[in-house]
BAFI-3210 file (N, C-alpha, C; in Angstrom, 3 decimals, decimal comma, padded with zeros to 6 digits):
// residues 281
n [1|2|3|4|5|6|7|8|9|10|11|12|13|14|15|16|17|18|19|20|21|22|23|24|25|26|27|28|29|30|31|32|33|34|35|36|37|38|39|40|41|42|43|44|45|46|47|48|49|50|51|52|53|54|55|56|57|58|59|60|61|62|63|64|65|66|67|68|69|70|71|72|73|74|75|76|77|78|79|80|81|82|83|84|85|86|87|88|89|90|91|92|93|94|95|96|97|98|99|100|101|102|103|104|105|106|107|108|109|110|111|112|113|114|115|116|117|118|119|120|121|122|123|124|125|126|127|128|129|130|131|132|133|134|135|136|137|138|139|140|141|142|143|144|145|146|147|148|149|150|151|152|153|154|155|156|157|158|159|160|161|162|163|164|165|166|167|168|169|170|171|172|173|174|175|176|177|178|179|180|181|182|183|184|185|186|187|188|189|190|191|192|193|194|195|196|197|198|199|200|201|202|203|204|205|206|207|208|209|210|211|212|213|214|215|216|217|218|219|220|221|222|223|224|225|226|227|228|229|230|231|232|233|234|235|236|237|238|239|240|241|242|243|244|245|246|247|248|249|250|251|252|253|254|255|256|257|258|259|260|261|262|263|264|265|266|267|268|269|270|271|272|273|274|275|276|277|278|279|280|281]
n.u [073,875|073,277|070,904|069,743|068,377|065,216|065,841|065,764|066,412|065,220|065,236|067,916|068,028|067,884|070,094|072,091|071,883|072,568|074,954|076,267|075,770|076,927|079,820|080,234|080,133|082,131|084,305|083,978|084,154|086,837|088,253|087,373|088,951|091,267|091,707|091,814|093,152|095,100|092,972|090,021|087,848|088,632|089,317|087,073|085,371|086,948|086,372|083,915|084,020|085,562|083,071|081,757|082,617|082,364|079,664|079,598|081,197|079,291|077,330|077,941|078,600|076,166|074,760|076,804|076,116|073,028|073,427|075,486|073,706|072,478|071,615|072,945|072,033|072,454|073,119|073,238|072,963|071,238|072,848|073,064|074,323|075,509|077,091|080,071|078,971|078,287|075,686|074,808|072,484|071,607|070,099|068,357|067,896|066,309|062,677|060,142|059,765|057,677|055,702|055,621|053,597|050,854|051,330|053,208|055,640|057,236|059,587|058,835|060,780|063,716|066,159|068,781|069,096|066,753|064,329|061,548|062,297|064,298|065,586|067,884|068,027|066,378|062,820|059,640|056,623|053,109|052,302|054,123|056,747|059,899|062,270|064,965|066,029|066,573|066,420|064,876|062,505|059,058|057,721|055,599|056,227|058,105|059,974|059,558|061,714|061,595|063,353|064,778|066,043|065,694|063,993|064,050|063,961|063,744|064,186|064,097|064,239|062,787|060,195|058,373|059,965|061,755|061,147|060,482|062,660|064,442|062,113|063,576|066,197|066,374|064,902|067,163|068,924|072,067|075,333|077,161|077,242|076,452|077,233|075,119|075,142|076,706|079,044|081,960|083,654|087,183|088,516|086,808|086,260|088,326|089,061|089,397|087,672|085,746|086,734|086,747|088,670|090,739|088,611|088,742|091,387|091,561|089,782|091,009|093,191|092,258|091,188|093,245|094,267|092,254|092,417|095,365|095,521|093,254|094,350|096,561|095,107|094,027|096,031|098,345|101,150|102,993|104,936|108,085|109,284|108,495|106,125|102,328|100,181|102,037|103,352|101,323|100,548|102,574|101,995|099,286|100,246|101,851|100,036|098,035|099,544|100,739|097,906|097,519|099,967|099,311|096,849|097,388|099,496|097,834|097,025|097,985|099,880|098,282|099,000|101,149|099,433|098,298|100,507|101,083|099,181|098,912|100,996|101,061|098,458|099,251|101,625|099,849|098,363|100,742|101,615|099,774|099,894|101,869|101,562|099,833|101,051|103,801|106,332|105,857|104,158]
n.v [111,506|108,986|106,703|104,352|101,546|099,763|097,748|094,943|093,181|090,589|089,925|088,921|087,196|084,453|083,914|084,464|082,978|080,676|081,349|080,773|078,677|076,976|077,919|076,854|074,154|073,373|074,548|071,953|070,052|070,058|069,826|067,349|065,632|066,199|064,490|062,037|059,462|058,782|057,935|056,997|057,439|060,038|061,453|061,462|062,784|065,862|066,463|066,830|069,263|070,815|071,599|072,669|075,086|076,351|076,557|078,637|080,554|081,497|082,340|084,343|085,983|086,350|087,791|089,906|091,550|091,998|094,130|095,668|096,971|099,423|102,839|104,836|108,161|110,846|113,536|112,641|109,547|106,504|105,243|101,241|099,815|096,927|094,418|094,163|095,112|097,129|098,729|100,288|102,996|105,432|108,487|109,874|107,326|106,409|105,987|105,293|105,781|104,312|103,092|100,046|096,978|094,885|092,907|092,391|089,421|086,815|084,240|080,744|078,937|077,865|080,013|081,344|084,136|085,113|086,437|087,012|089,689|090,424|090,675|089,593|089,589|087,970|088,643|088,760|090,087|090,079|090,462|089,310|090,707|091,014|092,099|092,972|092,842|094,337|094,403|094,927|094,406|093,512|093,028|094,289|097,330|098,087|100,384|100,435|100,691|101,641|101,379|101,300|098,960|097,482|096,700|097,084|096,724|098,469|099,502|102,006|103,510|105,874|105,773|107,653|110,294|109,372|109,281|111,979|113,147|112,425|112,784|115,259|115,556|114,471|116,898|118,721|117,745|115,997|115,996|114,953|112,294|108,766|105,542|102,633|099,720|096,954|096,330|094,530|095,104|096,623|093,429|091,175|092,693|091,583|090,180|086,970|086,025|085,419|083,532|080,495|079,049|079,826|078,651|075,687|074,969|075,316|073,587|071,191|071,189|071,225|068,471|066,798|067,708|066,305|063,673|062,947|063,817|061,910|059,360|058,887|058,767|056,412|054,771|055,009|054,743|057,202|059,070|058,609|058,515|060,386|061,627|060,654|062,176|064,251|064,943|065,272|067,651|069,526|069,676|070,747|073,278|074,716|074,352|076,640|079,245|079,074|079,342|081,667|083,229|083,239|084,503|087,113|087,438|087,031|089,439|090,791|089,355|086,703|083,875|083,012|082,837|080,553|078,622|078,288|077,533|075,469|074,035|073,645|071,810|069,829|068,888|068,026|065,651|064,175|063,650|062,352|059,561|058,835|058,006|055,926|054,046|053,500|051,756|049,142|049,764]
n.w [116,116|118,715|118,925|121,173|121,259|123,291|126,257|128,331|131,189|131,546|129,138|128,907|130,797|130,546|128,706|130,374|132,448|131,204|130,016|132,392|133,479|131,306|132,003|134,901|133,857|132,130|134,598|135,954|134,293|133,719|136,055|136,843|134,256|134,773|137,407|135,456|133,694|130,568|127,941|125,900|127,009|128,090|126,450|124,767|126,582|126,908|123,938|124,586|126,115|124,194|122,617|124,363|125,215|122,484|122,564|124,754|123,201|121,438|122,637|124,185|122,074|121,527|123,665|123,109|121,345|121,635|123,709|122,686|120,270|118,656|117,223|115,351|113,852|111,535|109,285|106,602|106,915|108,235|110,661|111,611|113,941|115,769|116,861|116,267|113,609|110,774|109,608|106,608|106,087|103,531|104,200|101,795|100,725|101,766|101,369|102,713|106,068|108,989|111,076|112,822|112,911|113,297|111,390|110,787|110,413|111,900|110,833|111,255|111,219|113,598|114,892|115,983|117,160|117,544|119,758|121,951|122,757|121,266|118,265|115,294|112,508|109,293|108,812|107,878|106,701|106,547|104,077|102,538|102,360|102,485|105,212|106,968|110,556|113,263|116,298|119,607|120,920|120,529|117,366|116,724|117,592|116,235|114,125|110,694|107,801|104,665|101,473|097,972|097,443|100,200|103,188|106,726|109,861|113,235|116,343|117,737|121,103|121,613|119,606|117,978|118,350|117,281|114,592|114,171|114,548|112,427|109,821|110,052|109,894|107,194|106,126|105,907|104,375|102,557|103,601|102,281|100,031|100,776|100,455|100,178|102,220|103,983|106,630|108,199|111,053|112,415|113,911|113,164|110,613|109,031|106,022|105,697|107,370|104,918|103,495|101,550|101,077|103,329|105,309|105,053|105,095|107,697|108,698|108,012|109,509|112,029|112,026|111,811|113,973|116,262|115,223|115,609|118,854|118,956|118,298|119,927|122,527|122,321|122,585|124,870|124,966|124,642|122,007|120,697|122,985|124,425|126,669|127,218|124,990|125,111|122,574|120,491|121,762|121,513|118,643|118,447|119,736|117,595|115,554|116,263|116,579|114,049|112,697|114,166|113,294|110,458|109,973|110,427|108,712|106,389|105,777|104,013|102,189|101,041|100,228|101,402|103,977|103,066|102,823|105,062|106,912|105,631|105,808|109,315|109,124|107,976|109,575|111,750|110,654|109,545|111,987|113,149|111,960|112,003|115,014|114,322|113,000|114,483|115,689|118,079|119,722]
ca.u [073,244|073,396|069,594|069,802|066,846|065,219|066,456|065,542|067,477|064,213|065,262|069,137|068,574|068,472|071,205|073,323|072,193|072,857|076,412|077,072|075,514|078,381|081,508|080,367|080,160|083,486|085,101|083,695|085,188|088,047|088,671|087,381|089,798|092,457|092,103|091,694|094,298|094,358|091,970|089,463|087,061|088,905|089,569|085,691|084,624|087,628|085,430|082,547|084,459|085,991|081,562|080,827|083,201|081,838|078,144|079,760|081,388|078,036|076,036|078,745|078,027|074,648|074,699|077,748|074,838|072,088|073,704|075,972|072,971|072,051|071,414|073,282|071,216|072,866|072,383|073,811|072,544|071,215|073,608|073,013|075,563|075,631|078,154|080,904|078,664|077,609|074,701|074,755|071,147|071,158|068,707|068,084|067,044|064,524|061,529|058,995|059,601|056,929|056,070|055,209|052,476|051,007|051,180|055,090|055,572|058,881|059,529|058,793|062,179|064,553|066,799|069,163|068,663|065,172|063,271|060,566|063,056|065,705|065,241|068,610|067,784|065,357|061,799|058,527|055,173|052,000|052,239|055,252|057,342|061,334|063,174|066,130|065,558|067,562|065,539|064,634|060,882|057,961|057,517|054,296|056,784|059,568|059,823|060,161|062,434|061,962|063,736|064,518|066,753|064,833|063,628|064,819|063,252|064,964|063,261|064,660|063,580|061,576|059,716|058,111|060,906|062,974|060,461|061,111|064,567|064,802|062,508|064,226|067,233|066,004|064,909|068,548|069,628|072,923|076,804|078,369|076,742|077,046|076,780|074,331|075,877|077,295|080,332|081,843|085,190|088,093|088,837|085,539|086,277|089,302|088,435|089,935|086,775|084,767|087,090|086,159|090,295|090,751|088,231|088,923|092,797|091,593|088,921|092,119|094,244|091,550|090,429|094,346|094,368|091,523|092,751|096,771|094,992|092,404|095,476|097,404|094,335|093,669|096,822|098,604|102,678|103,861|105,484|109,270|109,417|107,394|105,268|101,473|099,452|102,970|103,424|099,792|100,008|103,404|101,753|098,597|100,634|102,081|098,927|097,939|100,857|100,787|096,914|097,576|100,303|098,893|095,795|097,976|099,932|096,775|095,904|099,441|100,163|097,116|099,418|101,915|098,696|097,917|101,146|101,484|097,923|098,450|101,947|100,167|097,965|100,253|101,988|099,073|098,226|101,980|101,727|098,671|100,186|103,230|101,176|098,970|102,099|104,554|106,469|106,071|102,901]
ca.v [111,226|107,803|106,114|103,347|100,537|099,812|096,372|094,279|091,944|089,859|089,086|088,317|086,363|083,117|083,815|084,435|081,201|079,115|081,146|080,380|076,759|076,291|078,041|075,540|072,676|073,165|073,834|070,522|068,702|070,508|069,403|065,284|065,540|066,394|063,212|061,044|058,863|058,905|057,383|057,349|057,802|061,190|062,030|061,857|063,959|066,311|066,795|067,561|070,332|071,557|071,799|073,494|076,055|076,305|077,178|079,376|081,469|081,496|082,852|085,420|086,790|086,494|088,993|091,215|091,767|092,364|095,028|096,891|097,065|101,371|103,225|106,518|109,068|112,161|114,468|111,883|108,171|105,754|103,612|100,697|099,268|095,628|093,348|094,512|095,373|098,559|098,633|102,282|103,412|106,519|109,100|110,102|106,342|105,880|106,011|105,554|105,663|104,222|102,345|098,691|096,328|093,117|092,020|091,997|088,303|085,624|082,842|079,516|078,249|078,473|081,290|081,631|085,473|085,741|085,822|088,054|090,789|090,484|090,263|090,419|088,333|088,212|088,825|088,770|090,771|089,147|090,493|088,422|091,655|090,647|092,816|093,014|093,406|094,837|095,072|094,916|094,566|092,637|093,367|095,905|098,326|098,351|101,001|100,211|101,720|101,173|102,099|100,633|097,936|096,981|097,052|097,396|097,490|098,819|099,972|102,845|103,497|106,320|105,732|108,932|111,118|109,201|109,494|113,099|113,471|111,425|113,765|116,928|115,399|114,370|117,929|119,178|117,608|115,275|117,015|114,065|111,051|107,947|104,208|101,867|098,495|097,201|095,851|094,431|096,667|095,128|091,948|090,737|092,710|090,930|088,872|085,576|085,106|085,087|082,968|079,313|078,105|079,428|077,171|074,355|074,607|075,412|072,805|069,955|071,182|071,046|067,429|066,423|067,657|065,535|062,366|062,197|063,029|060,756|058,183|058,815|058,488|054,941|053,880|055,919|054,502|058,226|058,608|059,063|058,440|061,508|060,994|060,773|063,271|065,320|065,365|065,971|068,876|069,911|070,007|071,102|074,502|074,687|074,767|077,475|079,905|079,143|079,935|083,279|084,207|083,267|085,351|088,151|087,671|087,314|090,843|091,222|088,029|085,244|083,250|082,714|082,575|079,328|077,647|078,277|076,756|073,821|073,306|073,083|070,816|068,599|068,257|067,247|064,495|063,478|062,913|061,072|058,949|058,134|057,678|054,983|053,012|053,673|050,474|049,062|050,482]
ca.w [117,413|119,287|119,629|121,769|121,649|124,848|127,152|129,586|131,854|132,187|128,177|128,919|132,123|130,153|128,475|131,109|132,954|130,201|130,089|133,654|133,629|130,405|132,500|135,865|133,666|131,850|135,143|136,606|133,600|133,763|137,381|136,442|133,528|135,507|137,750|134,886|133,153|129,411|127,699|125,289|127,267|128,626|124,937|124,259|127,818|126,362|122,641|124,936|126,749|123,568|122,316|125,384|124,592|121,107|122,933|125,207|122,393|120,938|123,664|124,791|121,176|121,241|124,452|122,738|119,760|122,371|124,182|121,914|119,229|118,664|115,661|114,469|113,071|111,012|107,981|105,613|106,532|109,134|110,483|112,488|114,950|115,755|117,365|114,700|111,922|110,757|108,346|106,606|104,939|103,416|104,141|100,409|099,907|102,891|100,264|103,852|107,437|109,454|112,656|112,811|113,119|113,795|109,875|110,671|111,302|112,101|110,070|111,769|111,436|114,429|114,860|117,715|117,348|117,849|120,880|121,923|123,298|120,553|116,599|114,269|111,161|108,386|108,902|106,737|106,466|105,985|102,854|101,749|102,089|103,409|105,896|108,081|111,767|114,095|117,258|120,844|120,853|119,121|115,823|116,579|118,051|115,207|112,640|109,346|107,021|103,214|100,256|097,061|097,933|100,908|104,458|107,503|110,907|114,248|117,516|118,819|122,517|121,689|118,013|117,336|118,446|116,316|113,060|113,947|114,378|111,357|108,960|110,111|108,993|105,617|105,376|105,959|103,188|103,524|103,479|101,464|099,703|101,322|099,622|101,307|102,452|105,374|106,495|109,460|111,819|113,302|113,511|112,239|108,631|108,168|104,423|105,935|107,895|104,172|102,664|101,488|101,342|105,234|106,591|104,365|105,639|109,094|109,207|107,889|110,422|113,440|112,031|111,915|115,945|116,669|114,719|116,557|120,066|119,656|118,466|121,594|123,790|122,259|123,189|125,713|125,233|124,299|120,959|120,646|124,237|125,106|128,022|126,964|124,862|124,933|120,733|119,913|122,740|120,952|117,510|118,906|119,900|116,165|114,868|116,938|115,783|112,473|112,746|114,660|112,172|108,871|109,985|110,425|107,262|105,139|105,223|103,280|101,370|101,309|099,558|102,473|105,008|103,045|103,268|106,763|107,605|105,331|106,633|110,180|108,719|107,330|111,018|112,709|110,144|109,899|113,652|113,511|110,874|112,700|115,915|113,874|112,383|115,280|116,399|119,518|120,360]
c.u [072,897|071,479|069,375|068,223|066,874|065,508|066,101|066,287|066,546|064,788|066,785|069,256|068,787|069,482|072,543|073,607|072,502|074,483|077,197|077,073|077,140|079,862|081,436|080,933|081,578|084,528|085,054|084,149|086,515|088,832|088,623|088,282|091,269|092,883|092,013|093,121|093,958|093,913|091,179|088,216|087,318|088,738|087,877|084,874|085,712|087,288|084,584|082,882|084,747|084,186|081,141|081,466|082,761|080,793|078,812|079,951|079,572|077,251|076,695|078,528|076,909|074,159|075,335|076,786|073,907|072,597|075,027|075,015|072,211|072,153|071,746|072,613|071,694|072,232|072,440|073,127|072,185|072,242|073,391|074,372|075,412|076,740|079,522|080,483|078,117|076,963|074,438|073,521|071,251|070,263|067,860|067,306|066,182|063,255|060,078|059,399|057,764|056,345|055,251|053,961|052,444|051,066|052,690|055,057|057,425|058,892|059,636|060,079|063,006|065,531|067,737|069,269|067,466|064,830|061,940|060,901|063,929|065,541|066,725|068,434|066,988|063,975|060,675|057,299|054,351|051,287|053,118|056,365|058,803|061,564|064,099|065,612|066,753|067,324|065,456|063,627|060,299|057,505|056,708|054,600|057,799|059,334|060,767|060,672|062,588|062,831|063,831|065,100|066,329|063,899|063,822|063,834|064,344|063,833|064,175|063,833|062,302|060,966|059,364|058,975|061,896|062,554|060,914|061,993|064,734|064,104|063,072|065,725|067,493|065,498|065,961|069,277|071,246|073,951|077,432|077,210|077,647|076,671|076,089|074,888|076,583|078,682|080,662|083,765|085,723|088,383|087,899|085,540|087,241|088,736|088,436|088,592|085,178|085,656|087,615|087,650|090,547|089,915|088,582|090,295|092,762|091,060|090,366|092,867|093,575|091,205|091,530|094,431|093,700|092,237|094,676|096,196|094,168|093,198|095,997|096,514|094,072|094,941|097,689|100,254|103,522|104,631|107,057|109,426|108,964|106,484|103,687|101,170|100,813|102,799|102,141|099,836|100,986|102,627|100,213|098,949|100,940|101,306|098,174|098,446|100,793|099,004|096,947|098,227|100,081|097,387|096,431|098,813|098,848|096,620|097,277|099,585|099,203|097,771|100,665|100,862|098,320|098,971|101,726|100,348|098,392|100,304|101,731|099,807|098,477|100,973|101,108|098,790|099,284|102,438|100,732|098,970|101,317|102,539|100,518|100,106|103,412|105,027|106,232|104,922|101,097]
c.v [109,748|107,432|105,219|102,824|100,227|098,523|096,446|093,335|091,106|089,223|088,704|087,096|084,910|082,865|083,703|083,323|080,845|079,703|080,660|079,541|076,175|076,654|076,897|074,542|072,531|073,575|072,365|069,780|069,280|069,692|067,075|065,129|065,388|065,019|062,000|060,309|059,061|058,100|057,540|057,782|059,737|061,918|062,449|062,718|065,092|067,174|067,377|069,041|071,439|072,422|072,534|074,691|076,884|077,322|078,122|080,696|081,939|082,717|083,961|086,450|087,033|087,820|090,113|091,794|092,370|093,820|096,503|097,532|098,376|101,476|104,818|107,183|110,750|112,579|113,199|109,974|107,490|104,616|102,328|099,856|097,760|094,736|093,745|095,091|096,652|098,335|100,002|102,218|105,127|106,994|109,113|108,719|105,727|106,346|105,965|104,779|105,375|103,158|101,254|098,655|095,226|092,360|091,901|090,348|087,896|084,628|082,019|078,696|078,656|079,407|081,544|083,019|086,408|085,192|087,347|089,186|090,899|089,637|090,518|089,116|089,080|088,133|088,725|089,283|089,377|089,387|089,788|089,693|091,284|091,716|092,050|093,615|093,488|095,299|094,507|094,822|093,978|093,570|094,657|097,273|098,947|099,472|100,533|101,678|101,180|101,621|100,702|099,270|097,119|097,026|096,599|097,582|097,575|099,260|100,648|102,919|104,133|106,805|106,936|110,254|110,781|109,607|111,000|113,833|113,118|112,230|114,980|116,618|115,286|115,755|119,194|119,287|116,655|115,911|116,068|113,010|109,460|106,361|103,381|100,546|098,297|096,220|095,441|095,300|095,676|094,068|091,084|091,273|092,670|089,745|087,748|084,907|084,831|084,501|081,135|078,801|078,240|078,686|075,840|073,893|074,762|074,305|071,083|069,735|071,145|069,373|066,821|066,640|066,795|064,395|062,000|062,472|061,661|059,299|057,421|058,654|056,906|053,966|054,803|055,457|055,888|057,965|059,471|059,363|059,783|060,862|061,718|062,041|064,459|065,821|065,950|067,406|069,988|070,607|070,984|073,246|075,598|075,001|076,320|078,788|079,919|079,554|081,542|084,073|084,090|084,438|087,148|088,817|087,672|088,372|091,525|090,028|086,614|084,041|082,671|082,323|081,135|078,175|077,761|077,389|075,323|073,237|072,628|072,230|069,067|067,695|067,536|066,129|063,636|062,822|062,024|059,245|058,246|057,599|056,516|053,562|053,290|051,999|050,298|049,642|049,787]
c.w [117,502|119,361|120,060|121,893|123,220|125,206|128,052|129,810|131,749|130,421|128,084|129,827|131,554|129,561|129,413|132,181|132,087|130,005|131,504|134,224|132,649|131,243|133,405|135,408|133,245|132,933|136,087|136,160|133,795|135,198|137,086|135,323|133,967|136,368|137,036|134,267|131,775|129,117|126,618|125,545|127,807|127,597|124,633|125,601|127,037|124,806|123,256|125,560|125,827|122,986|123,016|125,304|123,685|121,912|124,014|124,375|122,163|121,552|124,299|123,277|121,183|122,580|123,822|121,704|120,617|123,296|123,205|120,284|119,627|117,458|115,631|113,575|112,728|109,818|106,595|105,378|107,871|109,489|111,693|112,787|115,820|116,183|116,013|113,531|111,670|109,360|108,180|105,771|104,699|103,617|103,199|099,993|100,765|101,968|101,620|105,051|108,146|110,704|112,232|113,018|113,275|112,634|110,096|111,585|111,179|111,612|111,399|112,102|112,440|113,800|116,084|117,827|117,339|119,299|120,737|122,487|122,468|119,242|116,016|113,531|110,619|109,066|107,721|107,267|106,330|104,592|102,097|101,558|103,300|104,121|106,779|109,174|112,775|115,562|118,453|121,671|120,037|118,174|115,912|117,039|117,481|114,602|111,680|108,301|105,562|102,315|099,230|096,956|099,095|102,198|105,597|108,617|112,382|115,336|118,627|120,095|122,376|120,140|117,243|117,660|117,131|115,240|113,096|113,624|112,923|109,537|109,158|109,663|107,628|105,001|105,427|104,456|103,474|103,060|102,365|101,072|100,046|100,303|100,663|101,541|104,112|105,497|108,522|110,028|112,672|112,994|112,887|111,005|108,131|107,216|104,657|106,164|106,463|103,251|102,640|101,851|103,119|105,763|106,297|105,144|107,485|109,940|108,932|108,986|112,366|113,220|112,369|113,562|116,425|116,627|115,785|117,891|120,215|119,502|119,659|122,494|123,280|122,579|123,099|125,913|125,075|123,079|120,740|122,008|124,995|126,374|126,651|126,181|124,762|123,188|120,584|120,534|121,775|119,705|117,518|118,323|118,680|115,510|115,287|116,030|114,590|112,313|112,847|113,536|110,599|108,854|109,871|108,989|106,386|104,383|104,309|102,173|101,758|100,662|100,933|103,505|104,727|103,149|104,600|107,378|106,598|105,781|108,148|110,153|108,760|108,848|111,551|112,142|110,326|111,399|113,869|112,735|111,717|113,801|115,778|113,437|113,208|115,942|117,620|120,084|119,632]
res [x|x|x|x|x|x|x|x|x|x|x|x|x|x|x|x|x|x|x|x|x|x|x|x|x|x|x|x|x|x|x|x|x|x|x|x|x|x|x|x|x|x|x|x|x|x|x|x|x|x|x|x|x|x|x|x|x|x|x|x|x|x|x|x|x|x|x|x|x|x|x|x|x|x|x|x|x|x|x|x|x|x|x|x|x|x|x|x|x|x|x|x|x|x|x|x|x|x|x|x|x|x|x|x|x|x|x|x|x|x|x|x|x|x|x|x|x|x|x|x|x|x|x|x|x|x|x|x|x|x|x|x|x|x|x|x|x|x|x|x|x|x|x|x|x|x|x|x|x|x|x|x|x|x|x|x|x|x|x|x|x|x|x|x|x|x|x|x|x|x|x|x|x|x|x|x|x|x|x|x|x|x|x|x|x|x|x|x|x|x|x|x|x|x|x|x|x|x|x|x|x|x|x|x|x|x|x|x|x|x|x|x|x|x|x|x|x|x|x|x|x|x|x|x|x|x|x|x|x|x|x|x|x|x|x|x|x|x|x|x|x|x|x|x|x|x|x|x|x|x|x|x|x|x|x|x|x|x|x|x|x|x|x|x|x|x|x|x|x|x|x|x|x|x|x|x|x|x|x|x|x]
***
């Protein structure tokens, strides 16, 4: 059984201005880009567009988290549900269910997943006691869920129904034993995105895109008689592709996914390289 935490629009509405202040603005540059010539100055409005992007992603997750966030409750284990992630707690190792308070505090340090309608991060007691929060409500409305490994708070809609539901399940007993851990589904628990060599070869081959545009925007002759910004756009695309399908090959051969990204790589530098020591220009 599904238990959905409770929501308010009154705690998305800033989010969704600040997503619909970022689409305006990137099509406003989009449109002044368009009548510009190249440049370096276009090249650096162009970085800011690609940034605003960035905070768009961002904040389009930060809603997909806020609204698909519920908690499954069966004979066998709690699971919570999260933007991709599913955090499983066994029943057997809930050691004490019990409803919040005001000793549940928020670390001081920013968080872009805290507000006062929307907790997923770490948390702390005023006892010095860690948890995971998963919630929709200030702290004094959470229930906590201990066991031996740790704690956990969530805020189903309706708290003491749930404590209910929750021991009548524990006195069921569970059909299968489950392991506690969580994991993420889909495209989010493909390995690539926890592995140190893909960003390293991803982050070469995005710095290599930067470095031959921002070439060609400092001086705009086209290279190999290309018209402007053509090659970089060319290699650009390359990178792309070889991104898409090395992600795809990974989950088969990680050994081919890396010489496909650092072949990528290699292009975009090799073009920046030529674009830097290019005669005649």
């Amino acid at each position: 059984m599904d238990w959905p935490p409770p929501r308010s629009w009154r705690t998305v509405w800033p989010a969704l201005g600040l997503a619909l202040g970022l689409l305006l603005g990137e099509g406003a540059l989009g449109l002044w880009l368009a009548r510009q010539a190249v440049s370096l100055r276009a090249f650096a409005a162009g970085l800011v567009g690609v940034l605003g992007l960035l905070a768009l992603g961002a904040v389009l997750w930060w809603l997909w988290g806020y609204w698909s966030l519920r908690y499954h409750l069966d004979r066998n284990a709690l699971t919570i549900c999260w933007a991709g992630l599913r955090e499983t707690i066994p029943l057997p190792d809930i050691l004490a269910a019990e409803r919040g308070g005001e000793e549940v505090l928020v670390p001081r340090s920013f968080h872009p997943l805290r507000s006062q309608g929307y907790w997923a991060g770490p948390a702390q007691t005023a006892r010095g006691e860690r948890l995971q929060a998963f919630a929709t409500c200030p702290p004094a409305e959470w229930v906590l869920l201990r066991t031996g490994a740790g704690t956990w708070a969530i805020s189903p809609r309706d708290p003491g129904a749930f404590l209910e539901r929750l021991e009548a399940e524990r006195r069921l007993g569970p059909t299968r034993r489950l392991r506690p851990g969580r994991e993420w589904r889909g495209l989010w628990g493909w390995p690539l995105w926890r592995d140190r060599w893909t960003w390293a070869l991803w982050g070469m081959g995005a710095l290599g895109a930067l470095a031959f545009f921002g070439l060609e925007a400092a001086r705009p002759a086209g290279l190999l008689g290309m018209p402007p910004l053509a090659a970089p756009a060319v290699a650009l695309g390359f990178l792309a592709v070889a991104w898409a399908w090395g992600g795809l090959a990974s989950r088969s051969d990680r050994q081919q996914a890396y010489l496909l990204w650092a072949g990528a790589a290699w292009v975009q530098w090799a073009g920046a390289l030529l674009a830097w020591w290019a005669p005649g220009r």
